[in-house]
C-alpha positions in Angstrom: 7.0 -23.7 17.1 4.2 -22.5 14.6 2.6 -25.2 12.7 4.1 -23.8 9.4 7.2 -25.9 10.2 4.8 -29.1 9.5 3.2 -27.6 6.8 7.0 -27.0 4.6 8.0 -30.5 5.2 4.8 -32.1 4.1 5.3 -29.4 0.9 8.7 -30.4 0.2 7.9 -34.2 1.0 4.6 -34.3 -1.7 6.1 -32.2 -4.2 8.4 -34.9 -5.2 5.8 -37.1 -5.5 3.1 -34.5 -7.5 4.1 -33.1 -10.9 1.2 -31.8 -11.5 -0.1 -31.0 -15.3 -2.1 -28.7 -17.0 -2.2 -26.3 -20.5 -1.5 -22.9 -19.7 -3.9 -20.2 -21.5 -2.6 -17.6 -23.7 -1.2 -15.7 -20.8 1.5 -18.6 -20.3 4.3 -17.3 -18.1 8.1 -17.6 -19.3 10.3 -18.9 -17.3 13.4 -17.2 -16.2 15.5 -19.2 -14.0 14.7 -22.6 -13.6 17.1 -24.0 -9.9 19.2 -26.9 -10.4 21.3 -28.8 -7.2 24.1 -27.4 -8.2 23.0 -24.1 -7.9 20.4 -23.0 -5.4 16.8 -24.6 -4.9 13.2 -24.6 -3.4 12.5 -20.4 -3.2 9.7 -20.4 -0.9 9.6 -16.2 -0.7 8.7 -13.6 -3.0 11.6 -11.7 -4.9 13.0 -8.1 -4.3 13.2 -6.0 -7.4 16.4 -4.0 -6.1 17.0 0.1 -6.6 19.7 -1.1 -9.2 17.0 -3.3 -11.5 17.7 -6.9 -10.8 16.2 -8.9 -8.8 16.8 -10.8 -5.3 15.7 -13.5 -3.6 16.7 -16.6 -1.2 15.8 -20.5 -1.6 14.8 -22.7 1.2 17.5 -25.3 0.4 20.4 -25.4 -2.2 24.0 -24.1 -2.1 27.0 -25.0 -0.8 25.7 -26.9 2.1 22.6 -27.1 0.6 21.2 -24.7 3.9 19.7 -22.6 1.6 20.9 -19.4 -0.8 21.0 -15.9 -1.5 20.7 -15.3 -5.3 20.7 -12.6 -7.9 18.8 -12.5 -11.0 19.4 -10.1 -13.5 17.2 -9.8 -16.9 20.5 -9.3 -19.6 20.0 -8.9 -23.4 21.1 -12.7 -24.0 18.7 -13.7 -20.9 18.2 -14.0 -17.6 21.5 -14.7 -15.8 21.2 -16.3 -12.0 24.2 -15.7 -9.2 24.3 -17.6 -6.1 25.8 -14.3 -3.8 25.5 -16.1 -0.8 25.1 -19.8 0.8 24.2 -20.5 4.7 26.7 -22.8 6.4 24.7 -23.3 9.8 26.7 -20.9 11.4 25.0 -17.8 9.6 21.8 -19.2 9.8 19.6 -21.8 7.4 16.8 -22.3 5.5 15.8 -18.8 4.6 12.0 -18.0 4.2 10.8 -14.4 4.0 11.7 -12.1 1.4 14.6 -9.8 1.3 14.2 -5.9 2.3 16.6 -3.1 0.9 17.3 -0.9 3.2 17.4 2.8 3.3 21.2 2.2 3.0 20.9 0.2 -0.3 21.9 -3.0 1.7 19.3 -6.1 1.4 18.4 -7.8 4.9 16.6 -10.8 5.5 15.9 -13.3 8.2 16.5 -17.5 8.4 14.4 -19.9 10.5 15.4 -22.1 13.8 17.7 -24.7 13.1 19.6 -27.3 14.8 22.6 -24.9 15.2 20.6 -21.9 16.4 17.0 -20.0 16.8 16.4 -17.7 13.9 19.0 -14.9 12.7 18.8 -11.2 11.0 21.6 -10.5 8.4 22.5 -8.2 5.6 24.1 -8.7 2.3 25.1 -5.7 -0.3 24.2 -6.3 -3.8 27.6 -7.7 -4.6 27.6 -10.2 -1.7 29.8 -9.3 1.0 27.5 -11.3 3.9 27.4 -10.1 7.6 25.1 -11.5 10.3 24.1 -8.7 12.7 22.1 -10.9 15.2 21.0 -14.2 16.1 18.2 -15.2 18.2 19.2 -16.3 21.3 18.4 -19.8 22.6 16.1 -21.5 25.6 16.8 -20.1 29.1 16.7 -23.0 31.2 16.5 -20.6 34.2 12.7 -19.4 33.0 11.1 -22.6 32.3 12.9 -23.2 29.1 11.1 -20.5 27.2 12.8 -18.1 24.5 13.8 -15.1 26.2 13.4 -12.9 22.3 11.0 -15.9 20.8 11.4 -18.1 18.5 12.5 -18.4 14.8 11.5 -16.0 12.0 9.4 -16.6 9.1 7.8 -12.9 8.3 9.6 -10.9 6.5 11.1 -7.0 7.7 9.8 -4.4 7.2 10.8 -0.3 7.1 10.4 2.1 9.9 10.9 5.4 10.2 14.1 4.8 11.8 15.4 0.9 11.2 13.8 -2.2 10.5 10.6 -3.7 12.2 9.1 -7.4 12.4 7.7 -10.4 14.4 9.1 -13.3 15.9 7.2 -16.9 15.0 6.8 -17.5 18.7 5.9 -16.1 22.1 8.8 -15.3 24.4 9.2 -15.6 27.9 6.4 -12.8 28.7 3.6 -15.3 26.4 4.0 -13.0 23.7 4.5 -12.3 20.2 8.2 -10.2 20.0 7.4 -7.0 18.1 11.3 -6.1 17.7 13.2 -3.0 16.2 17.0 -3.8 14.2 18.7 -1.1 13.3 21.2 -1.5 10.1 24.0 -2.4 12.3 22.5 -4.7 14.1 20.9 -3.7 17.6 18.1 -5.7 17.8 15.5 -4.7 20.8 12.0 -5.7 21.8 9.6 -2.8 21.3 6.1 -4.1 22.2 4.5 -7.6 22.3 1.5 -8.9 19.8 -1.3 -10.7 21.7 -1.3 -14.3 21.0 1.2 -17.4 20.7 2.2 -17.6 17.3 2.3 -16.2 13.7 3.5 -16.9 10.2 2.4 -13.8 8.5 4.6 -10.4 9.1 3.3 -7.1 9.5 2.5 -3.9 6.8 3.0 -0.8 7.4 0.4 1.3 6.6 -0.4 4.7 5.6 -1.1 5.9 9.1 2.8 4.8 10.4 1.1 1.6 12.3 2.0 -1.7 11.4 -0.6 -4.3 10.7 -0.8 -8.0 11.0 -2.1 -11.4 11.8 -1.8 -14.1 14.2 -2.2 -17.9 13.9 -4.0 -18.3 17.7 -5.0 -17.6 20.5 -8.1 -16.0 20.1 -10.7 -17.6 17.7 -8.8 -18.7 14.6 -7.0 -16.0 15.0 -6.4 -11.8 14.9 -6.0 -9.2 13.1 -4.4 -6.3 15.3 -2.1 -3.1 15.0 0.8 -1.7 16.3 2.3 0.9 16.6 6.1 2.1 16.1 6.3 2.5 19.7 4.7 -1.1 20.3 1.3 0.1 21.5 -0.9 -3.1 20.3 -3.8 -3.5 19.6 -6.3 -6.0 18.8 -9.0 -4.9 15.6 -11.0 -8.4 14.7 -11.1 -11.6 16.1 -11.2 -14.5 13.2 -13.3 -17.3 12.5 -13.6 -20.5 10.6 -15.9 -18.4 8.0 -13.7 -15.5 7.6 -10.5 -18.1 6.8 -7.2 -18.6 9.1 -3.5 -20.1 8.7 -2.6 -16.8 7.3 0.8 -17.4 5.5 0.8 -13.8 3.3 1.1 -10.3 4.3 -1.7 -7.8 4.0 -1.4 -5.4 1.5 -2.3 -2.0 1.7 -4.3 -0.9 -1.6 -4.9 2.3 -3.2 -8.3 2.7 -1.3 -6.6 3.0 1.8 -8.5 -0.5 2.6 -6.6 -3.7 3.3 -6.8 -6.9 1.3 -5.3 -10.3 2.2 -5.7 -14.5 2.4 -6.4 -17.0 4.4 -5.0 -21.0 3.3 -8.1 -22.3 5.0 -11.5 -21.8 5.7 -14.2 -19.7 4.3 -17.7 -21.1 3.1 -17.4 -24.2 2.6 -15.3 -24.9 6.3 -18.1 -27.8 6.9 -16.7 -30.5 5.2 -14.0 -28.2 2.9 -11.2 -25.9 4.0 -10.4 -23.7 0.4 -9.1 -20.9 1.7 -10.8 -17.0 1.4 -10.2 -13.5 -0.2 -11.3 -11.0 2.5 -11.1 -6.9 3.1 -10.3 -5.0 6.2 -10.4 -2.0 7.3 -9.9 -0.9 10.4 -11.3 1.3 12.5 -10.2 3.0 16.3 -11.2 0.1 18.0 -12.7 -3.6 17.2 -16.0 -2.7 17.3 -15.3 0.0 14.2 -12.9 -2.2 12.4 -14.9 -4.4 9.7 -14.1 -7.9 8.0 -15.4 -9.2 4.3 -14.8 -11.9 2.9 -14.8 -11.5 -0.8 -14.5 -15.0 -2.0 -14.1 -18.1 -0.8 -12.5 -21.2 -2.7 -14.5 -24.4 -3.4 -14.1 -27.3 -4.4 -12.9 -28.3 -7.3 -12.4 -24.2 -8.0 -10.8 -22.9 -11.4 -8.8 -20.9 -9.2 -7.4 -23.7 -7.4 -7.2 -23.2 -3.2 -5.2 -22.9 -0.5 -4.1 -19.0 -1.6 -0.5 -19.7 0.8 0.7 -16.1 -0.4 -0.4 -12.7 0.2 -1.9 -10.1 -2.8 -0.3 -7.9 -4.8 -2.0 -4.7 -6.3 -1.6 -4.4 -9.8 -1.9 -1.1 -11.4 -5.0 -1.9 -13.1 -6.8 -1.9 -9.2 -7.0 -5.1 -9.7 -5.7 -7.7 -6.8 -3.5 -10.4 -7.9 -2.5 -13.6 -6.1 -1.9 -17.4 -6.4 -3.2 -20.6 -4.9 -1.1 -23.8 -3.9 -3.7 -26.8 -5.0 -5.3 -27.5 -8.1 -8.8 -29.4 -8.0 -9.0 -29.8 -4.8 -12.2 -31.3 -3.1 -13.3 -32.6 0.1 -12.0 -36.4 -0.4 -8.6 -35.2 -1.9 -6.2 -32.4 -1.1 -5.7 -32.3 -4.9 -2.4 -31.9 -6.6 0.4 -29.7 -5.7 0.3 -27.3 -8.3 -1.8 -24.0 -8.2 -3.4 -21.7 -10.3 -2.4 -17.7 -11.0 -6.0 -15.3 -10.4 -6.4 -12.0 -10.1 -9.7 -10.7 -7.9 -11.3 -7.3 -8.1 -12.1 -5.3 -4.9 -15.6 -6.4 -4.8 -14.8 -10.2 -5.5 -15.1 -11.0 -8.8 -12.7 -13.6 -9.3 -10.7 -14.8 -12.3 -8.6 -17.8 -13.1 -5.6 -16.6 -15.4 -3.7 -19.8 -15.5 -3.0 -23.0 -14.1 0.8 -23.6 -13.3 2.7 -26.9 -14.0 6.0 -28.7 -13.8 7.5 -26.8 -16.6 6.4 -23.0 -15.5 6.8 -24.4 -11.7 4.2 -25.1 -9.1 3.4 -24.8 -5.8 4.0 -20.7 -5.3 4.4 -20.1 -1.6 5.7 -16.3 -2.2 3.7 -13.0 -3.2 3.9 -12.0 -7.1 5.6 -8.6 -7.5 4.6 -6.2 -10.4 7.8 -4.4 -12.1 6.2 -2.6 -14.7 2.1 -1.9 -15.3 0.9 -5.4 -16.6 3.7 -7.3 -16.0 4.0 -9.8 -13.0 6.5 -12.4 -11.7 6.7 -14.8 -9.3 8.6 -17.7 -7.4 7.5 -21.5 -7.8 9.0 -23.8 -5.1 8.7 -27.1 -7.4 9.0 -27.6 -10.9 11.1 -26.5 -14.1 13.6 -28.9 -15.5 13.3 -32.5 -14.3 15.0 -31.9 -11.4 12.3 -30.3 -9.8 13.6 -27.7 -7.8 11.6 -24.2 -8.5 11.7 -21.5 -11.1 11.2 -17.9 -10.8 8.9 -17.3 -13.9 6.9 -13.6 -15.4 3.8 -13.4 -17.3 2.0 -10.1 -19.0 -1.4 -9.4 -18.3 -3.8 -9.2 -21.9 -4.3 -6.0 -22.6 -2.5 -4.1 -20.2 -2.4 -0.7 -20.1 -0.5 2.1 -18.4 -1.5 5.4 -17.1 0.3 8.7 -16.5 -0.9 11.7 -14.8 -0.1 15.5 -15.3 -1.1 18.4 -13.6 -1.2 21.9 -14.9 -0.2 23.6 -11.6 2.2 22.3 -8.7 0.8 24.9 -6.4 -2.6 27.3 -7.0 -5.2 29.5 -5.4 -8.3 29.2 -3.8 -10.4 28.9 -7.0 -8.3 28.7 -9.7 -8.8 26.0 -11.9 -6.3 23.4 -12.4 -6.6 20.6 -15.6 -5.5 17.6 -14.9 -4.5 15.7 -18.0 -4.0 11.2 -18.0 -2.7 9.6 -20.9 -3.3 6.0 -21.3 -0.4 4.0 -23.4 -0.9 0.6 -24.6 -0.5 -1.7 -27.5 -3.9 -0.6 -29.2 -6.3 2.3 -29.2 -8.1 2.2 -25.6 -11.5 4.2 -24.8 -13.4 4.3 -22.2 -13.4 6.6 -19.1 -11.3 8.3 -16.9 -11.9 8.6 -13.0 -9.8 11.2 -11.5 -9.8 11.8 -7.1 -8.0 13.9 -4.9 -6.9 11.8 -2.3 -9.2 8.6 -2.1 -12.2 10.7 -3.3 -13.9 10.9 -6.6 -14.0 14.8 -8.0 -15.1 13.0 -11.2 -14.6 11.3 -14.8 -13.7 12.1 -18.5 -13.7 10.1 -21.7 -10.4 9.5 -23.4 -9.9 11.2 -26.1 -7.4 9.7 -28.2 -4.9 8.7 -25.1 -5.8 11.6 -23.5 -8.7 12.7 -20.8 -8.4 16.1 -19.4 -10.7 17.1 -15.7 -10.9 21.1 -14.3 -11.0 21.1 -11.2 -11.4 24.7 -9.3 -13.0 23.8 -5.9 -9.8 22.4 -3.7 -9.8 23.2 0.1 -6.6 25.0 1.2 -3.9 22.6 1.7 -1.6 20.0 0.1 -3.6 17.6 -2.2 -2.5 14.2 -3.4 -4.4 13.9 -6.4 -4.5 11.1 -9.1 -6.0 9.2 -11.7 -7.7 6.0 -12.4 -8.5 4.0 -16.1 -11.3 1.9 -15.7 -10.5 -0.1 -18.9 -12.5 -0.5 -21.9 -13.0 -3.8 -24.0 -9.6 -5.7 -24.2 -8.0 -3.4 -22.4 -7.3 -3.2 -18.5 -7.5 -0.4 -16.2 -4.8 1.3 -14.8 -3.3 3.3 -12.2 -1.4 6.9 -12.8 1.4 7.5 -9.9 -0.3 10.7 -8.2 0.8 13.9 -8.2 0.6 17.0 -5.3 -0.8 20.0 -5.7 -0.7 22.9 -2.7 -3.4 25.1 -2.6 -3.1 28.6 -1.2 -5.7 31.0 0.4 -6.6 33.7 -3.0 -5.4 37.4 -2.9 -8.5 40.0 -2.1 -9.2 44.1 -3.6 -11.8 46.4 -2.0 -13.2 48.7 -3.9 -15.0 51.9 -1.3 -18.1 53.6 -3.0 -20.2 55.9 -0.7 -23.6 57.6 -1.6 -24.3 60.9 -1.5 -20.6 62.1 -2.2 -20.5 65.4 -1.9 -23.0 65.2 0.8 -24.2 67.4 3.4 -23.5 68.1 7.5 -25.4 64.8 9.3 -26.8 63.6 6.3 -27.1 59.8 5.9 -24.9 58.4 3.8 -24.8 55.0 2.4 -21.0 53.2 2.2 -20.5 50.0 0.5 -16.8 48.1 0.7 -17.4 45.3 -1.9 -14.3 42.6 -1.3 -13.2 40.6 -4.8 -10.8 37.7 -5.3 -7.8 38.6 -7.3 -7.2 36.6 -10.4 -6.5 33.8 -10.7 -8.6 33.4 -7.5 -12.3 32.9 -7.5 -15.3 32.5 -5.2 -17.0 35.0 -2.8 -14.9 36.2 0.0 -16.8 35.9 3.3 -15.9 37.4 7.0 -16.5 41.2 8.0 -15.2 44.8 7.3 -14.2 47.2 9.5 -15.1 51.1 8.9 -12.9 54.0 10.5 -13.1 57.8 10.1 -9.8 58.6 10.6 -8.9 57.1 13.9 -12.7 57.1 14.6 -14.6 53.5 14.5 -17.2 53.7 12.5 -18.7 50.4 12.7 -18.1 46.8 11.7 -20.5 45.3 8.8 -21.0 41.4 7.6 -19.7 40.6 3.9 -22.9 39.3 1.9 -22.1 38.4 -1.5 -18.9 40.2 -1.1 -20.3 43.2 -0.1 -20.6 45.2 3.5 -22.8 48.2 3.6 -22.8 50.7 6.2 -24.6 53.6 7.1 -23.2 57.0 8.6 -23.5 60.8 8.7 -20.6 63.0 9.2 -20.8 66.4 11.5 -17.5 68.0 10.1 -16.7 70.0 7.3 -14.5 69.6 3.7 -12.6 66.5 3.1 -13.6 62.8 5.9 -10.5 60.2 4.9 -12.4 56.9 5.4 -10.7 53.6 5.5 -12.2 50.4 5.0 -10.3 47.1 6.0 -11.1 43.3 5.7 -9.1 41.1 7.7 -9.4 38.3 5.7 -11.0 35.0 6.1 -9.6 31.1 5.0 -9.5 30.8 1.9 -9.2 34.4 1.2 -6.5 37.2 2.2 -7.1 40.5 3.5 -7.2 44.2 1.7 -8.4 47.3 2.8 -9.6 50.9 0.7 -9.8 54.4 1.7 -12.3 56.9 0.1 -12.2 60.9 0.6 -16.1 61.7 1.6 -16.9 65.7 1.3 -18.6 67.6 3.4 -20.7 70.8 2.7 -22.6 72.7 4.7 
């Protein structure tokens, strides 16, 4: 069993014991549900903002039989309003960690850990709380040494497929490997592929490319980071050590950079005589030798920002990377008290502390924030709140937030034709600064604001569809922000051909000059390239090379009165083809 098991009970064991204090700044967060025993209590997972607007989450304890809850949180115009949907008996599972997942059905799933009465199960809940358990881990089988035949217990969270829902297992099976298994929403449950090491407690991402991405507790080093694919292909991308941080309790997250961006709860600089915990970027490559690994920051001691970062980042729409820590003043004589800190870290690592968290706003958060709306953020604490002591879920606004829109004056264009993209910035003030607008993850270039408004022409887009969007970089008070992007489909540009030949009249084998000059057709622009083909009739003339749009040929004629000649260009990407004919004249 993963070594996270040791790690919650010494949480839930200290936290009683730790109340920590502290003065929030003036980004205090307000609490909106504060757990009693009567209700649910301890959520150790990040919430689930639900198609329908409210949120949903489990707690690690609480209920019924006090085995843990499903809840419902919904944000009403006399304030917040908690529902227990579901409690765990033992016989449906216990203790739920991960996060919930709605699935392409509008159902939530979600997974609970090995317990006396069972080894981990995978159920699914609608929104109004009709409960079904679609599998259950199955237990030791004495006939193979006493090992798990589908592993053992499940603290990551699910995650979407193309075609059902994906995770990991905690623990090797009986093949010494990590289960990578497939569940489809009525429950079949198959092994797909195996991760390379004995144990994890972070789940998997999937990223832009359709692979899944992860980390793993041991084998090698202090860990790996490895991908994998739908079709469980693994793969193995870095190799972690004590520098680069391990006991990786988060996810990765995929930013808008395409890069990856996680936490480690130990390690990092000062792993000598201090274990803070680190920041660090990946991005992988095609193999482990192109994949690379930076740290961006590493907590010390006695850090504003706390240590021990036991969740994963969040992205917020300013580009910025937002995430908590579980210990506040920590140092090397003293683990320091159980009570965290709230930070947000650019993509270079420039770190801020936003806030300390306390008993009353609730400590200790072991789930990722989520971001509902540009600037806004909320989270799950496991401890604190009322003097019970039993977790909030609390939100807190970002200073200065800012939101970004993008618009594009075409949905589909030519070759050439220029296309204005307009952002408009809203936010409580008058913002300036910059623009930066890219077409996919490159830069095509900036424009001031302008009241709310920056506006970029753009003209020179390769044929194709085009993801294109916008980035403000933020301007005194105010933060940056991130527009949703639009598409734009670029098609190859019509062509005309105009056919001019010199001497016309001329005479009986005299030379005669013929120039085919190809132009894009409006809106189009640009110089078509390729070659032109001339024919007398059914007779080849020649075939000519388009420079600067025009071909030129040279020919004499042996006939007499009226020579039909016909021009044609076939075309070349990004341009369509067009052809001309000309009547040459003949005299003796």
């Amino acid at each position: 069993m993963p070594r996270q098991c040791s790690l919650l009970q010494t949480l839930f064991v200290t936290a009683a014991l730790l109340m920590p204090t502290g003065r929030a700044s003036a980004q205090s967060p307000q609490v909106l549900a504060d757990f009693t025993s009567t209700t649910a209590r301890f959520p150790a997972a990040a919430l689930l903002l639900g198609s329908d607007g409210s949120y949903y989450g489990t707690t690690y304890l609480g209920g019924e039989f006090n085995l843990g809850t499903i809840f419902r949180l919904t944000l009403q115009d006399n304030g917040p309003a908690t529902t227990v949907l579901h409690s765990f008996d033992g016989s449906d599972g216990a203790n739920p960690y991960a996060p919930l997942v709605e699935g392409s059905d509008g159902n939530l799933y979600g997974t609970t850990l090995p317990q006396a009465s069972g080894n981990g199960t995978v159920f699914r809940i609608t929104k109004q709380g009709q409960f079904t358990l679609i599998h259950t881990l199955p237990p030791p089988d004495s006939n193979q040494g006493g090992c798990y035949p589908e592993g053992s217990g499940f603290y990551a969270p699910l995650v979407g497929g193309s075609d059902g829902l994906y995770g990991v297992a905690a623990a090797a099976d009986c093949t010494a490997g990590i289960p990578f298994f497939k569940v489809t929403y009525t429950g079949v449950f198959s092994v797909v592929g195996h991760v390379g090491g004995a144990s994890t407690t972070s789940g998997l991402t999937r990223g832009s490319d359709g692979n899944f991405y992860g980390m793993t507790d041991c084998c090698d080093g202090f860990g790996t980071i490895y991908r994998i694919s739908q079709a469980g292909v693994f793969q193995r991308l870095h190799v972690l050590t004590r520098f680069d941080g391990f006991a990786h309790t988060g996810e990765l997250v995929q930013a808008s950079n395409g890069k990856f961006y996680g936490t480690a709860r130990a390690g990092g600089a000062y792993s000598g005589t201090f274990d803070g915990g680190t920041v660090f970027e990946f991005t992988p490559g095609a193999d482990e030798a192109s994949s690379t690994y930076t740290v961006l920051y590493s907590f010390g001691e006695n850090d504003p920002a706390g240590s021990e970062p036991y969740a994963g980042l969040v992205e917020g729409a300013d580009g910025r990377l937002y995430g908590t820590t579980i210990r506040t003043g920590a140092n090397r004589t003293s683990a320091g008290g159980g009570g965290g800190v709230v930070f947000s870290v650019s993509k270079t690592g420039a770190l801020s502390a936003l806030f300390p968290l306390d008993a009353t706003t609730g400590y200790q958060p072991m789930g990722e924030l989520i971001q509902p709306t540009s600037g806004t953020f909320v989270g799950t604490a496991a401890f604190g709140g009322s003097t019970q002591n039993l977790g909030t879920v609390f939100r807190f606004a970002v200073a200065g937030a800012t939101t970004t829109t993008l618009r594009s004056s075409h949905s589909s264009s030519v070759w050439g034709e220029i296309v204005t993209l307009t952002a408009t910035v809203a936010a409580s003030g008058s913002p300036g600064g910059n623009v930066e607008f890219f077409d996919g993850q490159t830069s095509v270039g900036t424009a001031p604001l302008n009241g709310a408004t920056a506006t970029f022409a753009i003209g020179a887009l390769g044929i194709g569809t085009h993801t294109l969007s916008a980035r403000y970089l933020g301007d005194g008070g105010f933060l940056g922000s991130v527009a949703s992007a639009v598409s734009l489909t670029v098609g190859r540009a019509q062509t005309a051909m105009t056919l001019q030949a010199v001497p016309n009249p001329s005479q009986r084998k005299q030379t005669v000059t013929i120039t085919a000059t190809v132009t894009p057709v409006a809106p189009g622009a640009g110089i078509p390239t390729g070659s032109v083909q001339l024919m007398e009739g059914k007779k080849r003339i020649g075939t000519a090379t388009l420079v600067n749009g025009m071909a030129v040929f040279q020919a004499s004629f042996t006939g007499m009165g009226e020579q039909v000649l016909t021009a044609t260009y076939p075309g070349e990407s990004p341009f369509f083809g067009s052809s001309s004919t000309l009547t040459q004249v003949l005299t003796r």
